[in-house]
N, C-alpha and C positions, 0 to 999 in steps of 0.2 A: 206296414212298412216301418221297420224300427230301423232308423240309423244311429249309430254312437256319436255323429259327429252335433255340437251343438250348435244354433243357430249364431251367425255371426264368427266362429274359429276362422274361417277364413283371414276374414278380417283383421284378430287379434293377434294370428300367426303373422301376417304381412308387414303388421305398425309395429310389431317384436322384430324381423327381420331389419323392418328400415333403422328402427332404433341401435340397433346394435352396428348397422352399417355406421350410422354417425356417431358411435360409442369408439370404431374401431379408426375413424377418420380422426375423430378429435385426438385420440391420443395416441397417432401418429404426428400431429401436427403439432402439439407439445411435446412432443420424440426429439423431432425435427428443432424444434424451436431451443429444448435443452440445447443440444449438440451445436449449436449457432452460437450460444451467449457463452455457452466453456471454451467453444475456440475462441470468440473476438476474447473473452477474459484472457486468455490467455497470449493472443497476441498483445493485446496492449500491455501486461505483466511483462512481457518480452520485450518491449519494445522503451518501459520506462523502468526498467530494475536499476538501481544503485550498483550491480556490479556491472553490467556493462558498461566500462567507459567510451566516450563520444570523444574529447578531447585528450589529448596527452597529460598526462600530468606536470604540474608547472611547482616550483619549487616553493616552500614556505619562509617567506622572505620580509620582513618590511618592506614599505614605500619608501620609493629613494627621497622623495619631501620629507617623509616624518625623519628618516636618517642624518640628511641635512639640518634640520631644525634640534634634533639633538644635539649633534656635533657643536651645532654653532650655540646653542645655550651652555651647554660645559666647558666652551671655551671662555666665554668673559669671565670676568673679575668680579670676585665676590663669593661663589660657590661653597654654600656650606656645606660644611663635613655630615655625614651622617651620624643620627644620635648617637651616643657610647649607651651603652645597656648599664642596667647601677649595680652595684658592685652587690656579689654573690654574698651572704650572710656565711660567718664562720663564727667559729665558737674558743672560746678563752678556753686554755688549759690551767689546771689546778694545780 
């Protein structure tokens, strides 16, 4: 009685099937797992970009304190002048 099959093929055919079952499981589940983290990536990109504004834009302005507190320093008495720059160098004619 010759058969070609070897002792134990069963076996190694079966533990080759399961393996490949959890070969084909796994990276469905890091399939899955990709496509999860590029959308939340992407909602949260969405959701905190610099160009979508949340509030209105408000104008660039000084605080009315710091304006006050200038005004009323350039009003008293005493105020000096800004330095003069020193005088440009020229040259003698001959």
């Amino acid at each position: 009685m010759a058969t070609n099959q070897m002792p134990g093929r069963e076996t190694t055919l079966s533990r080759m099937a399961a393996a490949r079952r959890r070969s084909r499981a796994a990276q469905a589940g890091l399939g899955a797992l990709a496509v999860a983290v590029f959308g939340g990536s992407m909602l949260l990109a969405r959701a905190h970009a610099a160009g979508h504004v949340k509030q209105p834009a408000r104008s660039l302005a000084a605080p009315s304190s710091f304006v006050q507190s200038v005004k009323q320093s350039s009003l008293q008495g005493g105020v000096i002048a800004p330095a003069q720059a020193p005088p440009q160098a020229t040259t003698s004619q001959s």
